[in-house]
C-alpha positions in Angstrom: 76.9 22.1 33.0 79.2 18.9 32.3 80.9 19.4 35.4 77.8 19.7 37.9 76.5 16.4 35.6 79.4 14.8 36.3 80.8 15.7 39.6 77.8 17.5 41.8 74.8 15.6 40.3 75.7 12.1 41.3 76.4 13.8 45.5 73.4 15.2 45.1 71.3 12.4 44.2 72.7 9.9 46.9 71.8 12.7 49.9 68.8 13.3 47.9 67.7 9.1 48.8 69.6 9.3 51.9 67.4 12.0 53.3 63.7 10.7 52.1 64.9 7.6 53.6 65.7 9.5 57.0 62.4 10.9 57.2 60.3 7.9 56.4 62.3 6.0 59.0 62.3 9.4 61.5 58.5 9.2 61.0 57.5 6.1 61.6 59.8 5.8 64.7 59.7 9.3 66.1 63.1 9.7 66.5 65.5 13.2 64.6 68.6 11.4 62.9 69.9 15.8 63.2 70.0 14.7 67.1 72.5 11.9 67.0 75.9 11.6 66.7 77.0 13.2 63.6 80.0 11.1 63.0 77.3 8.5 62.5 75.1 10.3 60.4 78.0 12.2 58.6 78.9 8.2 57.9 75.8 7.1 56.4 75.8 10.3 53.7 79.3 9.1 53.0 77.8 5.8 52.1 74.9 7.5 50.3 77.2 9.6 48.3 79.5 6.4 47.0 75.9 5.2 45.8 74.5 7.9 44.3 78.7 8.4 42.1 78.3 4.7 41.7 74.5 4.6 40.9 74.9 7.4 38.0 77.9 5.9 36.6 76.3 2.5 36.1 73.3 4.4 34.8 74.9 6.5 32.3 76.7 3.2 31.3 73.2 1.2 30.8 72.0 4.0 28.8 75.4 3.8 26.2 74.8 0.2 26.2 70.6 0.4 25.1 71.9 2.4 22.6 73.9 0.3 21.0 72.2 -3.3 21.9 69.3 -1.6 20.7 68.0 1.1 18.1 66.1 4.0 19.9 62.5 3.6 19.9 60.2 4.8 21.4 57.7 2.3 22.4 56.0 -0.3 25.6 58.5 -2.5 25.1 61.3 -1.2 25.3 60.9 1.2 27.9 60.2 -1.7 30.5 62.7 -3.8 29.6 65.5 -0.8 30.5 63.4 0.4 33.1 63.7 -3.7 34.6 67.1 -3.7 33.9 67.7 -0.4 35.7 65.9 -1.2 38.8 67.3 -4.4 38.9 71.0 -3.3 39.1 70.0 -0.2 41.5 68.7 -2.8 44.1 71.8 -4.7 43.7 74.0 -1.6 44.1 71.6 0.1 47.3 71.4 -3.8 48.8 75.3 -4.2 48.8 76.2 -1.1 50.4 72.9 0.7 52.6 71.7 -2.5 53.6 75.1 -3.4 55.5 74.9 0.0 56.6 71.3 0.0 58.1 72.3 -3.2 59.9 75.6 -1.4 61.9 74.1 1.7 62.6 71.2 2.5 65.0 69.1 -0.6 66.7 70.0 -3.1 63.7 68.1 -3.8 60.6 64.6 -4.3 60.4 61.7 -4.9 58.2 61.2 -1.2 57.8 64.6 -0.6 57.0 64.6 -3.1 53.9 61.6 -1.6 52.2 62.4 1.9 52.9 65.9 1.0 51.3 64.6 -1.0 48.6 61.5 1.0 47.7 62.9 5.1 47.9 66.0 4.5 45.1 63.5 2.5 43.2 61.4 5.1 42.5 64.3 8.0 42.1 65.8 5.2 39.3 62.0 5.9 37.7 62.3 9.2 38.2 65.5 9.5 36.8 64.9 7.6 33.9 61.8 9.2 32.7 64.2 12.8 32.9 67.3 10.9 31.4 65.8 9.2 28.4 63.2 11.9 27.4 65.4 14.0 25.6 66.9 10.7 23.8 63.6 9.2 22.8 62.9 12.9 21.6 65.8 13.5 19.4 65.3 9.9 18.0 61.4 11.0 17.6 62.6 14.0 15.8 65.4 12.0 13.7 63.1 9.6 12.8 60.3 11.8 11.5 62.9 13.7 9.6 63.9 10.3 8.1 60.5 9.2 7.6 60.0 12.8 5.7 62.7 12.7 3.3 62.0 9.2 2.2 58.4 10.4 1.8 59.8 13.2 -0.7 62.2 10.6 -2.2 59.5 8.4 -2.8 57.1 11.0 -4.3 59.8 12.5 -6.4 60.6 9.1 -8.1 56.7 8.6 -8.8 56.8 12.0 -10.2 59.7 10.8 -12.3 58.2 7.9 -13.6 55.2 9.5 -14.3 56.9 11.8 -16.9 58.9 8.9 -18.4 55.1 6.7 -18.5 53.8 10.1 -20.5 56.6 10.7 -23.0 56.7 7.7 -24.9 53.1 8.2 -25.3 53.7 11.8 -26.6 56.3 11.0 -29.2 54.2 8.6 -30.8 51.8 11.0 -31.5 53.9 13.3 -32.9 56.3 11.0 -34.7 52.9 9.5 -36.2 52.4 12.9 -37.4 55.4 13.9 -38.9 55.9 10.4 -40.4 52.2 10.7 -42.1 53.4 14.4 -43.2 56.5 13.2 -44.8 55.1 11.8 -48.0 53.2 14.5 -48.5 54.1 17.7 -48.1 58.2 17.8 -47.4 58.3 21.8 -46.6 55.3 21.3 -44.0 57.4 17.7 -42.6 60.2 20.1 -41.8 58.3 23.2 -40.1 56.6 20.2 -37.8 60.0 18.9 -37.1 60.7 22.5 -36.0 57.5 21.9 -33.8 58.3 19.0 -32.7 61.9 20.0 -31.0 60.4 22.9 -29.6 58.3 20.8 -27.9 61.3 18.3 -26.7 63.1 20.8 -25.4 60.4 22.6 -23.1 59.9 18.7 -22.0 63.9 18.7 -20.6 62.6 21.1 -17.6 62.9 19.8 -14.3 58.9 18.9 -14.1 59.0 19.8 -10.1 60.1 23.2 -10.7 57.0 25.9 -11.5 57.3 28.0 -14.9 54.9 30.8 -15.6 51.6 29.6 -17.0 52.3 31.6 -20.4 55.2 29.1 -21.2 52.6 26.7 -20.6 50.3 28.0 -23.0 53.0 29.2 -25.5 53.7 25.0 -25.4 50.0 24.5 -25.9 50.0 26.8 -28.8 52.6 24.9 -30.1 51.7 21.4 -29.9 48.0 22.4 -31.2 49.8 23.5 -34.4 51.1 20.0 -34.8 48.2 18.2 -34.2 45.9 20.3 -36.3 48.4 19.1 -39.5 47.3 16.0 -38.9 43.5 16.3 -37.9 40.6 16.1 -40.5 39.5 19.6 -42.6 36.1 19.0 -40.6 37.5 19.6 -37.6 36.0 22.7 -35.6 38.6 23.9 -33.8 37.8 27.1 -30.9 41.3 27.9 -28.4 40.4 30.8 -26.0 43.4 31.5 -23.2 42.1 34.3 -21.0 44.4 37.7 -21.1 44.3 37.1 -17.3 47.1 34.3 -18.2 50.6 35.8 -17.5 52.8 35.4 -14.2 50.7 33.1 -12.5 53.1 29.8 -11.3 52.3 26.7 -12.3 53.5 23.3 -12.9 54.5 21.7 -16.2 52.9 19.8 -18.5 49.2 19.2 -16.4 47.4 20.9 -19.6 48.7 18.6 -22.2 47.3 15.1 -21.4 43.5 16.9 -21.8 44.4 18.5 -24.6 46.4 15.3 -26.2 43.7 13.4 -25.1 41.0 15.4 -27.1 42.3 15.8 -30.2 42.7 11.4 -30.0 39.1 10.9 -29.7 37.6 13.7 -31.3 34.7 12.8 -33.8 31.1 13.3 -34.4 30.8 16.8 -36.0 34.4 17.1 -35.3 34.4 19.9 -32.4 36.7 20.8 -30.1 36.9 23.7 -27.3 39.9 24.7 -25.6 39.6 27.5 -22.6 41.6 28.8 -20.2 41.5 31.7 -17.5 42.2 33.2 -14.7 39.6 32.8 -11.8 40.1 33.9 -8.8 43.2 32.4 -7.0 43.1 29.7 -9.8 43.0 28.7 -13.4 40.3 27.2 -14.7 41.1 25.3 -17.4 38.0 23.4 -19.8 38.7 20.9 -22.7 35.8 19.8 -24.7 35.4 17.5 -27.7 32.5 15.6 -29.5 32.5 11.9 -29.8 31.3 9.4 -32.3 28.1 8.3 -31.1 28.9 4.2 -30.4 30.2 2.6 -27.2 33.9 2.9 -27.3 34.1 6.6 -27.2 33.8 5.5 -23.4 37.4 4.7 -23.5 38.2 8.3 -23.4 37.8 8.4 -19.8 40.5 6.3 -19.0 44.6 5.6 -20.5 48.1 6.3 -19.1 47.6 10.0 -19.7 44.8 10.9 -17.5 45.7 8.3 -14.5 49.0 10.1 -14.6 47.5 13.7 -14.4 45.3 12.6 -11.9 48.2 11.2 -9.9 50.0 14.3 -10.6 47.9 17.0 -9.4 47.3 15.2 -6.0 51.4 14.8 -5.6 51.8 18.5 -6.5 48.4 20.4 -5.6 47.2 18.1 -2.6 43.9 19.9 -1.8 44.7 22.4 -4.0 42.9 21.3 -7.7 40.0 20.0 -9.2 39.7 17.7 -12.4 35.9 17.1 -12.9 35.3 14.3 -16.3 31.8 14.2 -18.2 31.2 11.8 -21.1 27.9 11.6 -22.5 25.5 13.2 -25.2 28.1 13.0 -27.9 30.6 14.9 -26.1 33.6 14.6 -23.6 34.1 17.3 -21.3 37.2 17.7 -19.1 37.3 20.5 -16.1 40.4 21.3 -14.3 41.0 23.7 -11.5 44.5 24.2 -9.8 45.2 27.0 -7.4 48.6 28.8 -8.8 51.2 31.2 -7.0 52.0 34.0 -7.9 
């Protein structure tokens, strides 16, 4: 294939103008160039055939040099600005060598001769450009949307990144609250929450954009409930209900917590809160709900670093895949979440 590119191609191309300018000429003067004398016409595809070596190579060489004057893109622009420059240097090469040619051979040059010499190689250069440069623009098309891609994913795990480091702080305050609270107290039940506590830290040092199965999920739930139940108020009503259903199903870490965390900070009122989760369907459905003092700021509970971060979350990692529906009103704060798993 190189060597037909290289060494056939080029012959080909300068017969291939030689020939449609024979027949426009032929047609508009009547006469057969095949009934001349063939030393003149054999002549004339010589001199097409030094154009079409000399036209390649010069095109070939304008193509290294866009690429490095200028990065590949695909746009208006730039394709008329080569295209110019193309054209332009064809009509120097055809001019200095057909044109002189056309003037020695048959009845001299004329008007028909100049257009027909000027316009045929100008529209082969098109030609041969649109060909040539498709498979360029393409691979830089293709480059560039596999560059665009990663730095997409680059960018998206980084927000994801910071997003966890945003929640933890948050989280060890909590429970360093608790255990510091605990201490004074009760030095057997400070160490058992310790115990707690690392449990939870280590489940945290996952890699959070890797799937677990939900149970680990719920075994962490199970876990942090413990330690926030030491330091909750006897007249809290507490109901947890995970679904049997709840086993292999994939999903990602920590997305539970922040309802969970955030319910057991603003529970009051009568002191109730629901935990559910299960299995429905081709997702988990999984409800938080806890009663509110009956004034004005209970309002807050709708908002924080925790629940703008889940939110964020679950349209990063289940992009039309989840559901997190929020109700706040007649003493109680109800939080809804749907996410489809894998199995």
């Amino acid at each position: 294939m190189k060597f037909f590119r290289k060494y056939i191609f080029p012959a080909l191309y300068g017969l291939l103008i030689y020939f449609t300018v024979r027949v426009l000429h032929d047609t508009v003067i009547g006469e057969r160039f095949w009934k001349r004398d063939w030393a003149l016409n054999e002549f004339e595809m010589a001199c097409s055939i030094v154009v079409g070596y000399l036209g390649i190579a010069l095109f070939d060489w304008l193509f290294r040099f866009y690429d490095r004057r200028w990065p590949v893109q695909f746009c208006y622009q730039g394709v008329v600005r080569e295209l110019l420059i193309m054209v332009g240097v064809n009509l120097l090469l055809v001019n200095a060598i057909l044109t002189p040619m056309a003037a020695f051979t048959d009845d001299g040059l004329s008007l028909a001769d100049i257009v027909d010499i000027n316009v045929v190689p100008t529209l082969y250069v098109i030609v041969y450009y649109g060909i040539a440069r498709t498979s360029t623009y393409l691979r830089a098309y293709v480059d560039n949307k596999v560059q665009l891609e990663k730095i997409t994913n680059e960018h998206l795990q980084t927000e994801l990144k910071f997003l966890k480091a945003q929640y933890h702080p948050h989280f060890l305050f909590n429970a360093l609250n608790t255990i510091y609270f605990q201490m004074d107290e009760d030095h057997e039940g400070a160490k058992r929450s310790i115990e707690k506590f690392s449990e939870l830290l280590r489940y945290q040092l996952y890699d959070q954009q890797q799937q677990v199965p939900v149970m680990q999920e719920i075994e962490y739930l199970q876990t942090f409930i413990e330690l926030q139940k030491i330091r909750s108020t006897d007249k809290l009503k507490l109901n947890v209900d995970f679904g049997t259903g709840l086993n292999g199903q994939l999903v990602y870490p920590l997305l539970f917590l922040p309802l969970v965390e955030n319910a057991f900070k603003y529970v009051g009122g009568d002191y109730h809160l629901d935990i559910e989760a299960k299995v429905e369907g081709e997702n988990i459905r999984f409800r938080v709900e806890n009663s509110v003092p009956n004034i004005k700021p209970a309002a807050t509970q709708t908002s924080g670093i925790g629940l703008e971060n889940l939110r964020r979350r679950l349209d990063l990692l289940y992009p039309g895949k989840h559901s997190l529906v929020i109700e706040n009103g007649n003493g109680s704060f109800k939080a809804e979440m749907k996410i489809q798993y894998e199995h």
